[in-house]
N, CA, C, O and CB atoms as a CASP TS submission, in Angstrom:
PFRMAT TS
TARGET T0000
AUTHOR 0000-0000-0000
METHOD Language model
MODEL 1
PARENT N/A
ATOM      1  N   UNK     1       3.865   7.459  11.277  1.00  0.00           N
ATOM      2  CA  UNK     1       3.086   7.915  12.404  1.00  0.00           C
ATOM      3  C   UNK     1       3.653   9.222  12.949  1.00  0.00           C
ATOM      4  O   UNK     1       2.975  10.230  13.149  1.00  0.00           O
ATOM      5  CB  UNK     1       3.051   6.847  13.493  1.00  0.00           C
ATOM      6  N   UNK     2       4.780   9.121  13.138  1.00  0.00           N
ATOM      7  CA  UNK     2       5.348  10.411  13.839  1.00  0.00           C
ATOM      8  C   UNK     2       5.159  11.809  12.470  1.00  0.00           C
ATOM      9  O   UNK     2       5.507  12.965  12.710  1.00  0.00           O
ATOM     10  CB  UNK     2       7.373  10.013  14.371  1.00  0.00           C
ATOM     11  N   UNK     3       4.565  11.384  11.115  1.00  0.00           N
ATOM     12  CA  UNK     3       4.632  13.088  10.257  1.00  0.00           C
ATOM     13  C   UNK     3       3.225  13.112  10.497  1.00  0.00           C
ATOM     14  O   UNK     3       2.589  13.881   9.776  1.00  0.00           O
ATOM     15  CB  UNK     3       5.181  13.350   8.242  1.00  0.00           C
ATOM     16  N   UNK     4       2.311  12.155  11.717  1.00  0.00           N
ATOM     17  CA  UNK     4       1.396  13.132  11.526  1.00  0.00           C
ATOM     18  C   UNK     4       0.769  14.316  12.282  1.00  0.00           C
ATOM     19  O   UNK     4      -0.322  14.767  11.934  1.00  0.00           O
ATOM     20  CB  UNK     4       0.653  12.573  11.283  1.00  0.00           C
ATOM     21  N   UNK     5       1.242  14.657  12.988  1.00  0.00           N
ATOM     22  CA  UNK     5       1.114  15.478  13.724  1.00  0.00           C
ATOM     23  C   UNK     5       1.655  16.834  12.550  1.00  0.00           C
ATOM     24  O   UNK     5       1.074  17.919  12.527  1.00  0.00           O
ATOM     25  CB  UNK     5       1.893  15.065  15.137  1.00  0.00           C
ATOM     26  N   UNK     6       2.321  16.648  12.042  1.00  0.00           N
ATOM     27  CA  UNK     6       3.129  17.722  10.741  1.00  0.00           C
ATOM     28  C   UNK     6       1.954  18.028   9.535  1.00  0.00           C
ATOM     29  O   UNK     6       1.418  19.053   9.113  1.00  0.00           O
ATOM     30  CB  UNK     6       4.747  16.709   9.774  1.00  0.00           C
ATOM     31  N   UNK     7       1.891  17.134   9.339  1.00  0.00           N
ATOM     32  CA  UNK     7       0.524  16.608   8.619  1.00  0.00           C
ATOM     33  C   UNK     7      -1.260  17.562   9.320  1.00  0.00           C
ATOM     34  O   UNK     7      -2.230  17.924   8.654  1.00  0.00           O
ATOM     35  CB  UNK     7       0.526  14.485   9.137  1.00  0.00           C
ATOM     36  N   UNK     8      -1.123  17.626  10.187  1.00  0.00           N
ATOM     37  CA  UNK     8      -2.249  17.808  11.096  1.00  0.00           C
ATOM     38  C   UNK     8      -1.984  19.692  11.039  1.00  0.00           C
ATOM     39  O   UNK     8      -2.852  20.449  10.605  1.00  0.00           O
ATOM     40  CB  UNK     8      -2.029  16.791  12.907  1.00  0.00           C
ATOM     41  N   UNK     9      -0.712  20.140  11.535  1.00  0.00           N
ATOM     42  CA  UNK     9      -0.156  21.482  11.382  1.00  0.00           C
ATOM     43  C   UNK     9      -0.316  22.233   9.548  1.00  0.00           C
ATOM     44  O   UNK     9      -0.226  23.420   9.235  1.00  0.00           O
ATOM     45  CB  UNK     9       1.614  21.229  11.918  1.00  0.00           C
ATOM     46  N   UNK    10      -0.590  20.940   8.568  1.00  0.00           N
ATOM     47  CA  UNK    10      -0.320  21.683   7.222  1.00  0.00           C
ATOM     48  C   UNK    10      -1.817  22.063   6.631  1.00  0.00           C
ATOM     49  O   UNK    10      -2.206  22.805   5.729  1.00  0.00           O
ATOM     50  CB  UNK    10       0.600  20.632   6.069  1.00  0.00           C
ATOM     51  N   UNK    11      -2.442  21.218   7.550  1.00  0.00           N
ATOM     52  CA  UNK    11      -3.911  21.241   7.503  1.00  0.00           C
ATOM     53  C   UNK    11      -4.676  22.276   8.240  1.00  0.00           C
ATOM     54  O   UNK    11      -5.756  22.778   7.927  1.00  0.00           O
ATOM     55  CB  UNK    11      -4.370  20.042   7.955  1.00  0.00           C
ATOM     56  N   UNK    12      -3.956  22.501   9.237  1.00  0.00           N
ATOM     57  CA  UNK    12      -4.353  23.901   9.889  1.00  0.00           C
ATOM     58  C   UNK    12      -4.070  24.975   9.039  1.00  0.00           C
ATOM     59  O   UNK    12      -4.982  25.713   8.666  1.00  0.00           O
ATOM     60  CB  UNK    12      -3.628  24.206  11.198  1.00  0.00           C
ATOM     61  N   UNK    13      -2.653  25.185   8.611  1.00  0.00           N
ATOM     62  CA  UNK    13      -2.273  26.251   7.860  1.00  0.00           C
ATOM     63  C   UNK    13      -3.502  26.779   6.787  1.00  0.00           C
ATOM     64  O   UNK    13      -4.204  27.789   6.724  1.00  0.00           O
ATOM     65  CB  UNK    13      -0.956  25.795   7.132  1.00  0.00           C
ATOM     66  N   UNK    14      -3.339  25.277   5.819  1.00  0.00           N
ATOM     67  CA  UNK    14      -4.400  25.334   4.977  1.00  0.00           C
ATOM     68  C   UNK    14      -5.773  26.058   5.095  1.00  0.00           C
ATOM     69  O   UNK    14      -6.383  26.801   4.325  1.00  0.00           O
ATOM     70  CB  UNK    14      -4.619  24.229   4.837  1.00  0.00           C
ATOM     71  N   UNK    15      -6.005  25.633   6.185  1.00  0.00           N
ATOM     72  CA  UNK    15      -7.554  26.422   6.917  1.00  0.00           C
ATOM     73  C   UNK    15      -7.274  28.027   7.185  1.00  0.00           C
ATOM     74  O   UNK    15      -7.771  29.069   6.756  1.00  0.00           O
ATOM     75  CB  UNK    15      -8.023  25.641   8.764  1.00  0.00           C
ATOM     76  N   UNK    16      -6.305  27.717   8.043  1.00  0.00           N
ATOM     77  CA  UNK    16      -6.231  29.660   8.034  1.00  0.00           C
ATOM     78  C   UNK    16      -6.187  30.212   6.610  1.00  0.00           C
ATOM     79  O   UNK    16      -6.783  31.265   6.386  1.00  0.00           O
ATOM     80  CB  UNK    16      -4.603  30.404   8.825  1.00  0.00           C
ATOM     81  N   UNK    17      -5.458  29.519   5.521  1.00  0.00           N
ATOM     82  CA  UNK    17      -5.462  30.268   4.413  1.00  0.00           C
ATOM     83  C   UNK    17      -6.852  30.787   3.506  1.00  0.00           C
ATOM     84  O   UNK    17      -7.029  31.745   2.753  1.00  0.00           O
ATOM     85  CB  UNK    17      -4.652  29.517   3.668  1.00  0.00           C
ATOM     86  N   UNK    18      -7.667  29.747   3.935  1.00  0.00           N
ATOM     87  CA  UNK    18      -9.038  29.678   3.596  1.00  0.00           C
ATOM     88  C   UNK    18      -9.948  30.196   4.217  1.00  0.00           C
ATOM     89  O   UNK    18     -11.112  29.912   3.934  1.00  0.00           O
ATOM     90  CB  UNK    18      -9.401  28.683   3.518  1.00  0.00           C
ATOM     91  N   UNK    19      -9.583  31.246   5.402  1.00  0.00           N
ATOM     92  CA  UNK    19      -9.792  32.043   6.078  1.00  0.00           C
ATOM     93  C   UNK    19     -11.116  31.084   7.185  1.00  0.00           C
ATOM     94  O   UNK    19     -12.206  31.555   7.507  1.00  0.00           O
ATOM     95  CB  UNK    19     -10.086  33.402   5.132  1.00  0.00           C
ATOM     96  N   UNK    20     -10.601  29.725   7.563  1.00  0.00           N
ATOM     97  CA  UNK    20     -11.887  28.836   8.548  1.00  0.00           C
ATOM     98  C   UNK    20     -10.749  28.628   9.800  1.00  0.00           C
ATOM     99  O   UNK    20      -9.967  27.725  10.098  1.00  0.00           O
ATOM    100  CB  UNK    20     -12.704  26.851   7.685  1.00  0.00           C
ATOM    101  N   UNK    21     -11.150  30.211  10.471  1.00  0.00           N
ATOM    102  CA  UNK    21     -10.489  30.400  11.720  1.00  0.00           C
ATOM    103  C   UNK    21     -10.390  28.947  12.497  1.00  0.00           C
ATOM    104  O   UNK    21      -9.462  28.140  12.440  1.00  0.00           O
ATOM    105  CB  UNK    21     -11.309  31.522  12.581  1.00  0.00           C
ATOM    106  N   UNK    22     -11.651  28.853  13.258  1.00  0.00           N
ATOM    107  CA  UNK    22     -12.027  28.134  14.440  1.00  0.00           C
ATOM    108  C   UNK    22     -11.916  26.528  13.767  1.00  0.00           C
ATOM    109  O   UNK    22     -12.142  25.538  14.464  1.00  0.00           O
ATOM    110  CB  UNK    22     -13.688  28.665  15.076  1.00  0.00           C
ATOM    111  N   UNK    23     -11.539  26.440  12.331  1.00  0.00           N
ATOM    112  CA  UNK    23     -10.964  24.766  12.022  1.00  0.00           C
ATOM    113  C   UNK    23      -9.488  24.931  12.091  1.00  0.00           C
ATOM    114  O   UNK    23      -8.869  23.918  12.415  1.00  0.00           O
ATOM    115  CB  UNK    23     -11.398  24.015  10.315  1.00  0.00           C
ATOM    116  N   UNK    24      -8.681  26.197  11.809  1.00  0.00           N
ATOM    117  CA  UNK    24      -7.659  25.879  11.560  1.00  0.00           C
ATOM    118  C   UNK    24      -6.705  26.106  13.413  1.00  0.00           C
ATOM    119  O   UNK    24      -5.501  25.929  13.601  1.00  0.00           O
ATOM    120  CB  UNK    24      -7.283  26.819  10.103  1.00  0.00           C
ATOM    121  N   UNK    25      -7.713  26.509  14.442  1.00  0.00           N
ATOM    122  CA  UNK    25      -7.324  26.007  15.293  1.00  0.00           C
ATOM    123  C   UNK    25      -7.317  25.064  16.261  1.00  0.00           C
ATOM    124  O   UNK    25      -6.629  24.890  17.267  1.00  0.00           O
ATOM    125  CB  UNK    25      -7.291  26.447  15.465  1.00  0.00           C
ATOM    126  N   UNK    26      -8.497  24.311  15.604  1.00  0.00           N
ATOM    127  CA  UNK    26      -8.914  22.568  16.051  1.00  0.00           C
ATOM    128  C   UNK    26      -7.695  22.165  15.592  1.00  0.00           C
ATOM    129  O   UNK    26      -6.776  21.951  16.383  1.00  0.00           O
ATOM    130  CB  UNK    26     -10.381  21.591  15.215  1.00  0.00           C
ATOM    131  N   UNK    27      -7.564  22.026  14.352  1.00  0.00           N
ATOM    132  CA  UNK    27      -6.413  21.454  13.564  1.00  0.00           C
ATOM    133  C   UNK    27      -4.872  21.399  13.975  1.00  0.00           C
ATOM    134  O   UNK    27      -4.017  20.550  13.723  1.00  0.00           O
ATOM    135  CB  UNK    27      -6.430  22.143  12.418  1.00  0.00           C
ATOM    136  N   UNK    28      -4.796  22.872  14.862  1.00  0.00           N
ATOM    137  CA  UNK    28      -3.592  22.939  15.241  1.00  0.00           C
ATOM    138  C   UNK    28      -3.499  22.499  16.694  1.00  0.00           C
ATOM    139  O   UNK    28      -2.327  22.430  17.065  1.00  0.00           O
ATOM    140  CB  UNK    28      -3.112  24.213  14.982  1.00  0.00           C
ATOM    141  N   UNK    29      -4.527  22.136  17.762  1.00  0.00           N
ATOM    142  CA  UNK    29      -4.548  21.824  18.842  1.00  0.00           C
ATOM    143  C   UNK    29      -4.559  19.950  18.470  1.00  0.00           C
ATOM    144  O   UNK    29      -3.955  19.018  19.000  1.00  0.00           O
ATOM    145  CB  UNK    29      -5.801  22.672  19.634  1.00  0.00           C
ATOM    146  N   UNK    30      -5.076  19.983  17.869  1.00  0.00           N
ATOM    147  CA  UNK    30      -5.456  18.386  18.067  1.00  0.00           C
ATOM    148  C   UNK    30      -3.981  18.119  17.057  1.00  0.00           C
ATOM    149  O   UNK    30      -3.746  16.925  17.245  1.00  0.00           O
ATOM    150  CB  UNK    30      -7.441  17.677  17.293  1.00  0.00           C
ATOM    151  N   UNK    31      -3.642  18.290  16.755  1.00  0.00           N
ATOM    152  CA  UNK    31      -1.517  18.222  16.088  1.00  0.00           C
ATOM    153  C   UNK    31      -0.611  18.536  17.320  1.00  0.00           C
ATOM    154  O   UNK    31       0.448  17.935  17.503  1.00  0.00           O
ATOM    155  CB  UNK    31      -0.874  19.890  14.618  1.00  0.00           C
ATOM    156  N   UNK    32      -1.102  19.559  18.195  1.00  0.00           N
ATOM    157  CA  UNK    32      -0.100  19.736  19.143  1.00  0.00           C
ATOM    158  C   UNK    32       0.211  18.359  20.388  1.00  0.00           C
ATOM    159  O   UNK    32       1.180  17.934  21.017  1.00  0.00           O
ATOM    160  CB  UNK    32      -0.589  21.137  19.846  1.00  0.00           C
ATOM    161  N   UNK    33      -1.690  17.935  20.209  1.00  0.00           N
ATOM    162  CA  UNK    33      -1.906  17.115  21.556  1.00  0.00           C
ATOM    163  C   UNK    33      -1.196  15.654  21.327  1.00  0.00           C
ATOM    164  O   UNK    33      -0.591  14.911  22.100  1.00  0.00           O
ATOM    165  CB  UNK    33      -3.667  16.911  21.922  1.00  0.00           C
ATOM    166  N   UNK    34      -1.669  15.521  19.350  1.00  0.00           N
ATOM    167  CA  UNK    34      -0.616  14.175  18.706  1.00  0.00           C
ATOM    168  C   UNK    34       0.593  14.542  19.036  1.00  0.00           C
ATOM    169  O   UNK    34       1.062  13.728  19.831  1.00  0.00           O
ATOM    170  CB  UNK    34      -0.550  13.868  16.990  1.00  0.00           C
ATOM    171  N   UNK    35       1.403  15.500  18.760  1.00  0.00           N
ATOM    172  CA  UNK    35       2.686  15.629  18.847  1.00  0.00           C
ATOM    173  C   UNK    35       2.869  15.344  20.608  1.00  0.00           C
ATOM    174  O   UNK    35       3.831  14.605  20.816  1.00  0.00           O
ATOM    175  CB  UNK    35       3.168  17.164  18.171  1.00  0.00           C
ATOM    176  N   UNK    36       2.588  15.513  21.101  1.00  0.00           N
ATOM    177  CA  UNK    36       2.998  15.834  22.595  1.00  0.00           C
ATOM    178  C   UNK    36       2.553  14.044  23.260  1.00  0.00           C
ATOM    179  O   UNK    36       3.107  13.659  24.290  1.00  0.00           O
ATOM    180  CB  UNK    36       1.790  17.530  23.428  1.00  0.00           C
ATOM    181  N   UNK    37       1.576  13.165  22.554  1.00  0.00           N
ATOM    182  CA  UNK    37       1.201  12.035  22.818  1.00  0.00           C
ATOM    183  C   UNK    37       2.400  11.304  22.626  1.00  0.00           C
ATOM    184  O   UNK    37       2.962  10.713  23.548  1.00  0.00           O
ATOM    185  CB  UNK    37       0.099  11.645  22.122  1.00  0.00           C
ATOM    186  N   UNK    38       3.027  11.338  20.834  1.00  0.00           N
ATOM    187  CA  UNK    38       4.035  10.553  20.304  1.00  0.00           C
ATOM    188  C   UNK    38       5.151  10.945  21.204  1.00  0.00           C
ATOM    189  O   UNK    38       5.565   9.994  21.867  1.00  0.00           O
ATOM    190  CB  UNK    38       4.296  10.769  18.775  1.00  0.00           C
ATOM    191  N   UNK    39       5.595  11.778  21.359  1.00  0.00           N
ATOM    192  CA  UNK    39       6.587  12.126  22.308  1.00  0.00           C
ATOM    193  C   UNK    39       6.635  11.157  23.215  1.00  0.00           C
ATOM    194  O   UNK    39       7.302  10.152  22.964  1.00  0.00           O
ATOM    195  CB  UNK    39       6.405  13.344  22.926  1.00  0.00           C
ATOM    196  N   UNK    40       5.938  11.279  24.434  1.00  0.00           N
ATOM    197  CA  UNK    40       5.406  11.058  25.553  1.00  0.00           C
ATOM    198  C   UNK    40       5.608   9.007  25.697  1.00  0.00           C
ATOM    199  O   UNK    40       5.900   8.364  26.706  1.00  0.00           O
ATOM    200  CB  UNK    40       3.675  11.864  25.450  1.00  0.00           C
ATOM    201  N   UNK    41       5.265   8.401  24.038  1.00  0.00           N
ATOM    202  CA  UNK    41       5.102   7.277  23.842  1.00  0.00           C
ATOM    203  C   UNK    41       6.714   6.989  23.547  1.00  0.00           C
ATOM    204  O   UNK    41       7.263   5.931  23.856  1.00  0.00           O
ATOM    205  CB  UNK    41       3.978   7.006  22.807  1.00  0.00           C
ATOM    206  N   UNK    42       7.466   8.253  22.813  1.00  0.00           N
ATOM    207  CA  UNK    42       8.715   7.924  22.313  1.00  0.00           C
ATOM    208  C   UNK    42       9.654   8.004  23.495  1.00  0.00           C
ATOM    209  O   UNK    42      10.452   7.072  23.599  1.00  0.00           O
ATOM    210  CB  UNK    42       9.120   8.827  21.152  1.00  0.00           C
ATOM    211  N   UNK    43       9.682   8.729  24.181  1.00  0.00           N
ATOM    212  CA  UNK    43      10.400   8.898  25.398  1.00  0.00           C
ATOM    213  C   UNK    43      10.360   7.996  26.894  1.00  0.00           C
ATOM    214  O   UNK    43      11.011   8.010  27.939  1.00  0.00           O
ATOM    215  CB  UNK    43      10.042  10.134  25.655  1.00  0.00           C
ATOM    216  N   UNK    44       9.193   7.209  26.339  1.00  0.00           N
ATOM    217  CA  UNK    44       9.182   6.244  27.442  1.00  0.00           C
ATOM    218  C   UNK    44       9.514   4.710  26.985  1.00  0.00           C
ATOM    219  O   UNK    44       9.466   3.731  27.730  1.00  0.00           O
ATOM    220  CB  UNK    44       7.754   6.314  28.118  1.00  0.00           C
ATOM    221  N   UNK    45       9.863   4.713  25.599  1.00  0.00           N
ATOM    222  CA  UNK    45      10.218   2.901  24.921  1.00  0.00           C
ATOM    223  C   UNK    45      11.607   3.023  25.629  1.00  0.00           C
ATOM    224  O   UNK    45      12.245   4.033  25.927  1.00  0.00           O
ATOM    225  CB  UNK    45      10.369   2.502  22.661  1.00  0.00           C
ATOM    226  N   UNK    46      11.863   1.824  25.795  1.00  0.00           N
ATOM    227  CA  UNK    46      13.123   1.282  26.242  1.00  0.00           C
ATOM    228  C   UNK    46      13.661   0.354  25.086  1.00  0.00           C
ATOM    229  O   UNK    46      13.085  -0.650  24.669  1.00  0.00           O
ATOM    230  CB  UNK    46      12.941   0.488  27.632  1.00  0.00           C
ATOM    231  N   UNK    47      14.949   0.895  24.607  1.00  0.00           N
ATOM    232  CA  UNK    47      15.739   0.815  24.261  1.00  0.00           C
ATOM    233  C   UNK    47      16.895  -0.586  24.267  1.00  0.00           C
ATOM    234  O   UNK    47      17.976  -0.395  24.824  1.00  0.00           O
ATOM    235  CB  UNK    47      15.846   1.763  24.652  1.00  0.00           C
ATOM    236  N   UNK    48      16.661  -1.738  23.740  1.00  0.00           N
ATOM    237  CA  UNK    48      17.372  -2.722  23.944  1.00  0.00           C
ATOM    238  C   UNK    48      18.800  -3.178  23.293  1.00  0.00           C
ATOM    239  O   UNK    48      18.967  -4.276  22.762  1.00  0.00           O
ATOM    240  CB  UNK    48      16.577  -3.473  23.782  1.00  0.00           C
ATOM    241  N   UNK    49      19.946  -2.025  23.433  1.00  0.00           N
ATOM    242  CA  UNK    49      20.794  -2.168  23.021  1.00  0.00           C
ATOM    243  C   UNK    49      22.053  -3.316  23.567  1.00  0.00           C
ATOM    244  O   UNK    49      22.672  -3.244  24.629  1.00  0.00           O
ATOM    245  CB  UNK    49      20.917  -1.056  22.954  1.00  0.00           C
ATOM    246  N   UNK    50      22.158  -4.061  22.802  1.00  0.00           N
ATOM    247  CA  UNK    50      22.726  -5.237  23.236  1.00  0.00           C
ATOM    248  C   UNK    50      24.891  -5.001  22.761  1.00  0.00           C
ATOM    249  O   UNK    50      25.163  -4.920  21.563  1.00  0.00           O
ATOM    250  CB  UNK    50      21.612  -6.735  22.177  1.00  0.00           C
ATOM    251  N   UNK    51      25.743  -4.952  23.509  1.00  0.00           N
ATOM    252  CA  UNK    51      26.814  -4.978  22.854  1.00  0.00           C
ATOM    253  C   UNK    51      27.853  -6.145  23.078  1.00  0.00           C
ATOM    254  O   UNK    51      28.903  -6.169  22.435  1.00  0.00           O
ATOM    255  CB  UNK    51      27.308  -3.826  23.072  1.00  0.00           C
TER
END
């Protein structure tokens, strides 16, 4: 779950290379908004370290 947002960025690239401007910056917004979601989900689990 967390490569896809990476995943989402290689797919943009891809598009710019293929010269489909306005997909390859859907592609890179909607990767930024995953990335910034997973974060958001990762930074708020609590951690049950027992010693």
């Amino acid at each position: 779950m967390m490569s896809l947002p990476f995943v989402l960025f290689a797919c943009a690239i891809g598009a710019a290379w293929m010269r489909q401007r306005g997909v390859s910056v859907g592609f890179w917004l909607v990767g930024l908004v995953t990335m910034l979601i997973l974060f958001r989900v990762h930074v708020t689990e609590v951690l049950s370290i027992q010693l």
